[in-house]
C-alpha positions as CSV (number, residue, x, y, z in Angstrom):
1,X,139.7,-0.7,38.7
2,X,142.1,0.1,41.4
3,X,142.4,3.7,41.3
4,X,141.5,4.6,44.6
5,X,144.5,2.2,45.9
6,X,147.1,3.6,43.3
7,X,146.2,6.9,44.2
8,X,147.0,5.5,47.6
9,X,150.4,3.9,46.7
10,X,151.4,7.1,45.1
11,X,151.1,9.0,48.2
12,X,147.7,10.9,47.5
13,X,145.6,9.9,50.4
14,X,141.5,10.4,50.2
15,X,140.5,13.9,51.7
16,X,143.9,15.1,51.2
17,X,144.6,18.5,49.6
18,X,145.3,17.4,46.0
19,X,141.8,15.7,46.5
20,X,140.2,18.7,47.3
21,X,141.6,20.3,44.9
22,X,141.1,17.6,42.2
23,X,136.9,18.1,43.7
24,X,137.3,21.9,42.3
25,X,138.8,21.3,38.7
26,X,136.1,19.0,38.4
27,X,133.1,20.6,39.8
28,X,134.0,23.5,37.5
29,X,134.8,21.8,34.1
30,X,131.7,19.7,34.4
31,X,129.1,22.3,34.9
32,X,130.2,23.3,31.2
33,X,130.7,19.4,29.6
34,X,126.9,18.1,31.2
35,X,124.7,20.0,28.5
36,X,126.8,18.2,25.8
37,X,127.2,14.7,27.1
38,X,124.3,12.1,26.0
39,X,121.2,12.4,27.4
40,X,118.8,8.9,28.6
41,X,116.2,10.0,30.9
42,X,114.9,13.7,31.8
43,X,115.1,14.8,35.1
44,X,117.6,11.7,36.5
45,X,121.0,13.2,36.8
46,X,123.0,10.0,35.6
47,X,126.8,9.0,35.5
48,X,128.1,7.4,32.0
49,X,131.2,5.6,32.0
50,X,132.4,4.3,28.3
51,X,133.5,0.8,27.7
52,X,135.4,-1.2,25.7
53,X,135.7,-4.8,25.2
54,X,138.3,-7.5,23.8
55,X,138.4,-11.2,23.3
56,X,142.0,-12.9,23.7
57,X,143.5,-11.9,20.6
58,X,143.1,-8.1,21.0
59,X,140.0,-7.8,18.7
60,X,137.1,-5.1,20.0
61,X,134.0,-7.4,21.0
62,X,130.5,-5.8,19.2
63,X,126.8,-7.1,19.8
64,X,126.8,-7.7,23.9
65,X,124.3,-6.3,26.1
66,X,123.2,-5.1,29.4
67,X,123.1,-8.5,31.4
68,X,126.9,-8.9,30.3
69,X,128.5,-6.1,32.5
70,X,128.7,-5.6,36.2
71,X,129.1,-2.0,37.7
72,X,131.0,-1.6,41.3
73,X,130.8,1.9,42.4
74,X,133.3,1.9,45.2
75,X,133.2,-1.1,45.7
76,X,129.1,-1.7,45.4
77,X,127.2,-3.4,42.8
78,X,125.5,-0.7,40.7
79,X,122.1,-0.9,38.5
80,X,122.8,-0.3,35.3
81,X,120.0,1.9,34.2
82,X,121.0,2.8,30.5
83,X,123.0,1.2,28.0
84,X,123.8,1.6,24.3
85,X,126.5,-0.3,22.0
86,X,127.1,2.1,19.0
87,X,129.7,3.2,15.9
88,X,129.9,6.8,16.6
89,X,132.0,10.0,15.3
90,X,135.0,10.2,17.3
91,X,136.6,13.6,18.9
92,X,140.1,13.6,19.1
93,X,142.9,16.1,20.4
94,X,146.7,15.3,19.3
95,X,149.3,16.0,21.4
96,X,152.7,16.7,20.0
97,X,155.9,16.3,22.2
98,X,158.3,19.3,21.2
99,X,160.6,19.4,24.0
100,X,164.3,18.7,23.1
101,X,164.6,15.0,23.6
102,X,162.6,14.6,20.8
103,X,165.4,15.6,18.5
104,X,167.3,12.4,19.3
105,X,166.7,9.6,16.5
106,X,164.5,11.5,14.5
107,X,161.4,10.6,17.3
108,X,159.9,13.8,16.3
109,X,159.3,12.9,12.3
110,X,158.2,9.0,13.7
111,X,155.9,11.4,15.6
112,X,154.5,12.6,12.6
113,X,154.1,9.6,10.4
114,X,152.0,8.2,12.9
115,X,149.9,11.0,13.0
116,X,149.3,11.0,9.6
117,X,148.5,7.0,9.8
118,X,146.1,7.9,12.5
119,X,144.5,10.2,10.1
120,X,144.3,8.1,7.4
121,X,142.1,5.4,10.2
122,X,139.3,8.4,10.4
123,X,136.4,8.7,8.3
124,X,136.4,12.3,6.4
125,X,133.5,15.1,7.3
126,X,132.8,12.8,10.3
127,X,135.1,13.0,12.9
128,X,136.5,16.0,14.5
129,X,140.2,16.3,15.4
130,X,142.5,19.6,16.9
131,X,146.0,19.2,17.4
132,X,148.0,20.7,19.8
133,X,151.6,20.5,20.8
134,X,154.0,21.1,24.1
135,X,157.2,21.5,25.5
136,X,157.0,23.7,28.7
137,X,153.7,24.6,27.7
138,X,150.6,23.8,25.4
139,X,150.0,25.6,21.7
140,X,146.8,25.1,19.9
141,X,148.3,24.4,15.9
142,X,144.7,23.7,14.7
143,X,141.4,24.1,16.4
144,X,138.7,21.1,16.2
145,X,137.6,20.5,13.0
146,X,136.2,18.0,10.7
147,X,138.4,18.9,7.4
148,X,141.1,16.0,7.6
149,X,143.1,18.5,4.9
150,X,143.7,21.3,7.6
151,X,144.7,18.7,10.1
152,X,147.2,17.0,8.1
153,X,148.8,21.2,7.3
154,X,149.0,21.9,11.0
155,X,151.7,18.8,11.4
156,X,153.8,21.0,9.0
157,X,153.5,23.7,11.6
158,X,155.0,21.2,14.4
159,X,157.9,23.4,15.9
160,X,161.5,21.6,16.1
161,X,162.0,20.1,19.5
162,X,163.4,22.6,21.8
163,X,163.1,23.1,25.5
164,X,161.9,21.0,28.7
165,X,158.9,18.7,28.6
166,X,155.1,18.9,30.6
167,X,153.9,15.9,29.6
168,X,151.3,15.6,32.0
169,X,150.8,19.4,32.2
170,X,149.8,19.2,28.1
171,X,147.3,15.9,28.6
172,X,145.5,17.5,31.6
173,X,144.8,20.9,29.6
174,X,144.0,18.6,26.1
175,X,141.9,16.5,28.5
176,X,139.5,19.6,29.3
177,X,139.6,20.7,25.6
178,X,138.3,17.7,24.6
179,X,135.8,17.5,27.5
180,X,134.6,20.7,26.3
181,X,133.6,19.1,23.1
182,X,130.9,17.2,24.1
183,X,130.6,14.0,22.1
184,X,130.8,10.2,23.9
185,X,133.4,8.6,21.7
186,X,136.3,10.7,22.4
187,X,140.2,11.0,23.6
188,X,143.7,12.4,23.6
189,X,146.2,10.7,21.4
190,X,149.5,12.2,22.9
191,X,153.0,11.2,20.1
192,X,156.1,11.4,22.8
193,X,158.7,9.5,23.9
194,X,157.8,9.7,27.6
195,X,160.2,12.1,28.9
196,X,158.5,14.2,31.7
197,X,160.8,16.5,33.9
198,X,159.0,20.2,34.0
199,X,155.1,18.9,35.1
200,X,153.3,20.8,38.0
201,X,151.1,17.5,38.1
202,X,151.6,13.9,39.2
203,X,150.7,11.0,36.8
204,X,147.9,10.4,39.8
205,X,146.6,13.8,39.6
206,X,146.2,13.8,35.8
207,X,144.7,10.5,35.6
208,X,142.1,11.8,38.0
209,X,141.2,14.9,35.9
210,X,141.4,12.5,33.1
211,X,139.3,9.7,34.3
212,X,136.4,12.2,36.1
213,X,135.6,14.0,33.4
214,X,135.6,10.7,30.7
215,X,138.6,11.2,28.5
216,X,140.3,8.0,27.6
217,X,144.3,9.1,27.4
218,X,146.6,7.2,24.6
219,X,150.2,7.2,24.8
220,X,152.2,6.3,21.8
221,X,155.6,6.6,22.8
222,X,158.2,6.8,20.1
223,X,161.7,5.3,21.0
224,X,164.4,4.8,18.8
225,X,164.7,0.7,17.5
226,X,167.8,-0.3,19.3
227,X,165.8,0.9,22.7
228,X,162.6,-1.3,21.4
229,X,163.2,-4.8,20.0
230,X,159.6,-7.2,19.9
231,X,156.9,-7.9,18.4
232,X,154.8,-5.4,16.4
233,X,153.3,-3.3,19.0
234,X,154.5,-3.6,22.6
235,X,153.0,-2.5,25.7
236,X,154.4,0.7,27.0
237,X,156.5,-1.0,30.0
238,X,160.0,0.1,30.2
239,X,159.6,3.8,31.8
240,X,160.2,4.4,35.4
241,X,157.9,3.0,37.3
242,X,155.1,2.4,34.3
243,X,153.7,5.5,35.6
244,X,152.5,6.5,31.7
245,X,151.1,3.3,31.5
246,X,149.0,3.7,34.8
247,X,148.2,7.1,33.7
248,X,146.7,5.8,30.4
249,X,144.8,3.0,31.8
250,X,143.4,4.8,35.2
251,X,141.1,6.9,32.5
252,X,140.3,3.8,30.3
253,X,143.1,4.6,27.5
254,X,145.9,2.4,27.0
255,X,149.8,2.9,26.3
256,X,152.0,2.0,23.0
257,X,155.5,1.4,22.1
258,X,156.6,2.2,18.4
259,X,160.0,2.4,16.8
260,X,159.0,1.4,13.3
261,X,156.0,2.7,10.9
262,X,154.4,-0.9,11.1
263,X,154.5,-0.9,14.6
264,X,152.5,2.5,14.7
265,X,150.2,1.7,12.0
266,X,149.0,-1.3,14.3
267,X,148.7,0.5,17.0
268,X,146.6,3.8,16.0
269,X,144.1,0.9,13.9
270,X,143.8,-0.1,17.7
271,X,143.1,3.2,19.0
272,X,140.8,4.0,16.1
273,X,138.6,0.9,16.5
274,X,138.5,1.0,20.8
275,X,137.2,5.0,19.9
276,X,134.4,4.2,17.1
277,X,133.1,0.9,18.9
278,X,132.6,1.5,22.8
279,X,129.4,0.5,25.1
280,X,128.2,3.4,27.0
281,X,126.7,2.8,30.4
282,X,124.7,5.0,32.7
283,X,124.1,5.0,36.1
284,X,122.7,7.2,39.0
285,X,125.5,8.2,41.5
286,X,126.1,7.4,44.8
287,X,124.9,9.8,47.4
288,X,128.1,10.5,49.1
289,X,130.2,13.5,47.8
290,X,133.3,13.0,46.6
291,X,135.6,10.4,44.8
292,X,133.6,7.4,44.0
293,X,136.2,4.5,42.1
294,X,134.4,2.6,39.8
295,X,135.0,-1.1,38.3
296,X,133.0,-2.5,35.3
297,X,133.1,-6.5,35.1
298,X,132.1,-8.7,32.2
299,X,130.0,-11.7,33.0
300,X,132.2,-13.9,30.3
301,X,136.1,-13.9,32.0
302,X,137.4,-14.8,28.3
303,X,136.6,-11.3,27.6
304,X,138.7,-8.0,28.7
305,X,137.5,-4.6,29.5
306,X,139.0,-1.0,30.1
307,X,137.3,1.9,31.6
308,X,137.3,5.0,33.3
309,X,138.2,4.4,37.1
310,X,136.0,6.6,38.6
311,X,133.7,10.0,39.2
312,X,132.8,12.4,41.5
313,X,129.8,12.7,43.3
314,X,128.3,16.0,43.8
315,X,125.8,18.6,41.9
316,X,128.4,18.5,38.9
317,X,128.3,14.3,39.1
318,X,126.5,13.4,36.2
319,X,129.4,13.0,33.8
């Protein structure tokens, strides 16, 4: 990926502040995620980096193996030293958008009902889910938990949308939540309608908290249907600047468009199956501290994958 050159772009060169202080938050939430993450061989500290794969028509690619990916690890072809292709439990935080705009066009109920479709993709007793919403700040409605009947009371407990909006604030703090967790399939599912205008953080800064500490970020933004006319599901393109859309695919997530129930039903059945199917691949990290972006590559160009774009290097690496 290019995350070292958007990062760039954006104005946040390497070694600057925000870098250094990027290095912190991660050295410090990582000494507490390592013990959780998987584990391939004793006494190598390793790197994983969750993939997933799709063919041309958007459907998730099972049954490849090792010699089908390439690793770049700033640029550098990597050994890939581990490598498993599994249907695991999935760990999940959603985020709710509160904040005032979400009153217009009755986004926040949209918000909702995609929820509960995204709940009704899970499998029950199995996968673990917290939900969470924001305006100006983040509020825990239900802590992690495997009983899909709590989840689905805490959207009852959704307050009405009031106040400004820290989108990027709310999916950095979920982020570290979920990282907490443990767990290899695993992400934030964040219901808005893309509104940011009260965050402390850049998209480049959460995408980097995001992407080092393995937390794939989905947006579904919720617009009203004269603002979104197309096909079913639409890539989130039509903000400022795509910066949600870079924000989502810098840590290996993606970004959605919905205005209709059938378009969010599609696109949470897409989320679901990129969480339960992914390849994970280990590595040893580079040597040199700091920032390391990372590209994975598939041998077969028909295919298409997504991934975290990058790690630091350092005693807290292995990630």
């Amino acid at each position: 990926m290019v995350w070292q050159e958007d990062w760039n772009r954006r104005g946040v060169p390497t070694g600057s502040p925000i870098a250094l202080v990027l290095g912190v938050l991660m050295t410090v939430g990582l000494q507490t995620q390592l013990p959780d993450r998987p584990t391939f061989r004793s006494g190598v500290e390793m790197v994983t980096v969750n993939a997933v794969v799709r063919d041309h028509r958007g459907h998730v690619v099972p049954n490849l193996q090792r010699a089908d990916f390439t690793l770049l690890d700033n640029g550098r072809p990597q050994k890939i030293t581990d490598f498993r292709s599994d249907q695991a439990a999935i760990t999940v935080a959603l985020l709710f958008d509160t904040s005032g705009s979400m009153q217009v066009a009755s986004k926040a109920d949209a918000a909702r009902s995609a929820a509960e479709q995204f709940l009704s993709w899970l499998q029950r007793d199995r996968d673990e889910v917290a939900v969470f919403s924001f305006d100006s700040s983040l509020r825990e409605l239900q802590a992690f938990t495997r009983d899909a009947d709590r989840v689905r009371a805490s959207f009852g407990h959704v307050e009405d949308p009031f106040g400004m909006t820290s989108l990027r604030d709310a999916i950095a703090d979920a982020a570290r939540q979920v990282a907490a967790r443990g767990g290899s399939h695993r992400a934030v599912v964040v219901f808005t309608d893309g509104v940011d205008n009260n965050s402390r953080l850049t998209p480049a800064e959460v995408s980097g908290i995001a992407s080092s500490i393995d937390v794939p970020v989905y947006v579904m933004a919720v617009v009203s249907p004269l603002d979104h006319v197309g096909q079913a599901t639409a890539v989130l393109d039509v903000l400022p600047g795509g910066e949600l859309m870079d924000l989502a695919q810098w840590t290996g997530g993606d970004a959605f468009m919905s205005s209709s129930p059938a378009q969010s039903s599609q696109a949470v059945k897409q989320i679901v199956a990129e969480l339960r199917f992914q390849y994970l691949i280990a590595f040893e990290p580079g040597s040199k501290p700091g920032w390391h972006p990372l590209e994975v590559r598939l041998r077969d160009r028909h295919l298409s994958v997504r991934a975290r774009g990058g790690y630091f290097a350092g005693p807290s690496s292995g990630s």
